[in-house]
C-alpha positions as CSV (number, residue, x, y, z in Angstrom):
1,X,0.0,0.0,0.0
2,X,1.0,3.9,-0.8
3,X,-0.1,6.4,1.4
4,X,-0.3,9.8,-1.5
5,X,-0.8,13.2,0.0
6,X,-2.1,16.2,-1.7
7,X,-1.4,20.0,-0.5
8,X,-1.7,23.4,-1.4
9,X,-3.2,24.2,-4.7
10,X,-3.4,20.3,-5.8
11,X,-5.8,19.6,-2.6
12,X,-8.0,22.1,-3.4
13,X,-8.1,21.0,-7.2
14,X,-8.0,17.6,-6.6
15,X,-10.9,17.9,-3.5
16,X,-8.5,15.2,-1.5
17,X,-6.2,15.6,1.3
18,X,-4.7,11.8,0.5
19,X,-6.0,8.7,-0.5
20,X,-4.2,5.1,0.1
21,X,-3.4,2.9,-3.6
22,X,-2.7,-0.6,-3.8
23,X,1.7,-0.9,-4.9
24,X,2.5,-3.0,-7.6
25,X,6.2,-3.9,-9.4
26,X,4.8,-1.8,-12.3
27,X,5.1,1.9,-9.9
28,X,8.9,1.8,-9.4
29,X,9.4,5.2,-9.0
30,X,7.5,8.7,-8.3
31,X,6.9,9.1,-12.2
32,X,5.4,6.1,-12.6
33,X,2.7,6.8,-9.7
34,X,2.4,10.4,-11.1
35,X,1.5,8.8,-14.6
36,X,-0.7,6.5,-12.9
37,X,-2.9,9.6,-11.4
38,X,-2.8,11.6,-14.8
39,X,-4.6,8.8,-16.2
40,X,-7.7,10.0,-14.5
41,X,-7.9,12.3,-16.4
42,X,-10.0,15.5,-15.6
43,X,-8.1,17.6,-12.8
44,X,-6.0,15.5,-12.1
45,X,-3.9,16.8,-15.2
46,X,-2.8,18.9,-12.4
47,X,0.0,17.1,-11.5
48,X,1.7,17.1,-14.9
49,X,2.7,20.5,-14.0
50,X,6.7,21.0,-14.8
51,X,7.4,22.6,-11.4
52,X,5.7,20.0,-9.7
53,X,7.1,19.4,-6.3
54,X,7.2,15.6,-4.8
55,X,8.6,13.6,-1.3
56,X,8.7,10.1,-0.1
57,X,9.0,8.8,3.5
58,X,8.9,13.1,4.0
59,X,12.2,13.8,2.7
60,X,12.4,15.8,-1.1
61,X,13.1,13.7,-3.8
62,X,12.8,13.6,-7.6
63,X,10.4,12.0,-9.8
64,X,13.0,8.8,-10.6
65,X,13.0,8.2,-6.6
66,X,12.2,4.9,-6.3
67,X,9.2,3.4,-4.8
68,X,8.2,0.2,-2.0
69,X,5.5,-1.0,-0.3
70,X,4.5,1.2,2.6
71,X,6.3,4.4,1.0
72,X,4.1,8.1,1.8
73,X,4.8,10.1,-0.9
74,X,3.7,13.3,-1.0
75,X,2.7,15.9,-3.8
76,X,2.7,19.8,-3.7
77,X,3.3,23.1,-6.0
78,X,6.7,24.7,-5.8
79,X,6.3,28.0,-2.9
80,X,7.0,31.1,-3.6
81,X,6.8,34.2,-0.7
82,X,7.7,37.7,-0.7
Protein backbone atom coordinates (compact mmCIF):
# COMPACT_ATOMS: atom_id res chain seq x y z
CA UNK A 1 0.00 0.00 0.00
CA UNK A 2 1.00 3.89 -0.79
CA UNK A 3 -0.13 6.38 1.35
CA UNK A 4 -0.27 9.84 -1.47
CA UNK A 5 -0.84 13.16 0.05
CA UNK A 6 -2.13 16.20 -1.72
CA UNK A 7 -1.36 20.03 -0.53
CA UNK A 8 -1.70 23.38 -1.37
CA UNK A 9 -3.25 24.15 -4.71
CA UNK A 10 -3.38 20.33 -5.75
CA UNK A 11 -5.76 19.58 -2.60
CA UNK A 12 -7.97 22.09 -3.37
CA UNK A 13 -8.09 20.98 -7.24
CA UNK A 14 -8.02 17.61 -6.59
CA UNK A 15 -10.93 17.94 -3.46
CA UNK A 16 -8.54 15.17 -1.55
CA UNK A 17 -6.16 15.57 1.31
CA UNK A 18 -4.72 11.78 0.46
CA UNK A 19 -5.99 8.72 -0.53
CA UNK A 20 -4.16 5.06 0.07
CA UNK A 21 -3.42 2.86 -3.63
CA UNK A 22 -2.68 -0.62 -3.84
CA UNK A 23 1.69 -0.92 -4.85
CA UNK A 24 2.54 -3.05 -7.56
CA UNK A 25 6.17 -3.88 -9.44
CA UNK A 26 4.79 -1.78 -12.35
CA UNK A 27 5.07 1.88 -9.95
CA UNK A 28 8.92 1.82 -9.42
CA UNK A 29 9.37 5.15 -9.05
CA UNK A 30 7.51 8.68 -8.30
CA UNK A 31 6.93 9.15 -12.19
CA UNK A 32 5.35 6.06 -12.63
CA UNK A 33 2.67 6.79 -9.75
CA UNK A 34 2.43 10.39 -11.11
CA UNK A 35 1.49 8.79 -14.60
CA UNK A 36 -0.74 6.48 -12.87
CA UNK A 37 -2.94 9.62 -11.44
CA UNK A 38 -2.77 11.63 -14.81
CA UNK A 39 -4.58 8.77 -16.22
CA UNK A 40 -7.69 10.04 -14.47
CA UNK A 41 -7.93 12.26 -16.38
CA UNK A 42 -9.95 15.46 -15.64
CA UNK A 43 -8.10 17.62 -12.83
CA UNK A 44 -6.04 15.46 -12.10
CA UNK A 45 -3.93 16.80 -15.19
CA UNK A 46 -2.83 18.95 -12.43
CA UNK A 47 -0.04 17.07 -11.53
CA UNK A 48 1.75 17.06 -14.91
CA UNK A 49 2.68 20.50 -14.03
CA UNK A 50 6.65 21.01 -14.77
CA UNK A 51 7.40 22.56 -11.43
CA UNK A 52 5.73 20.03 -9.73
CA UNK A 53 7.09 19.38 -6.29
CA UNK A 54 7.21 15.58 -4.75
CA UNK A 55 8.58 13.63 -1.28
CA UNK A 56 8.71 10.11 -0.06
CA UNK A 57 8.97 8.81 3.54
CA UNK A 58 8.85 13.13 3.97
CA UNK A 59 12.22 13.76 2.68
CA UNK A 60 12.40 15.81 -1.13
CA UNK A 61 13.05 13.73 -3.79
CA UNK A 62 12.83 13.62 -7.62
CA UNK A 63 10.39 11.96 -9.81
CA UNK A 64 12.95 8.79 -10.58
CA UNK A 65 12.95 8.21 -6.61
CA UNK A 66 12.22 4.87 -6.26
CA UNK A 67 9.23 3.37 -4.84
CA UNK A 68 8.25 0.24 -2.05
CA UNK A 69 5.46 -1.02 -0.34
CA UNK A 70 4.46 1.19 2.59
CA UNK A 71 6.34 4.39 0.98
CA UNK A 72 4.07 8.11 1.83
CA UNK A 73 4.81 10.11 -0.94
CA UNK A 74 3.67 13.30 -0.96
CA UNK A 75 2.74 15.86 -3.81
CA UNK A 76 2.75 19.80 -3.73
CA UNK A 77 3.31 23.09 -6.04
CA UNK A 78 6.67 24.75 -5.75
CA UNK A 79 6.33 27.97 -2.94
CA UNK A 80 7.00 31.11 -3.60
CA UNK A 81 6.79 34.18 -0.70
CA UNK A 82 7.69 37.72 -0.73
Amino acid sequence: MIRVQYFARYREALGLDGEQLNWSESLACLDDLRRLLLERGGVWEVLGEQNLMCARNQELCSLDEPLADGDEVAFFPTVTGG
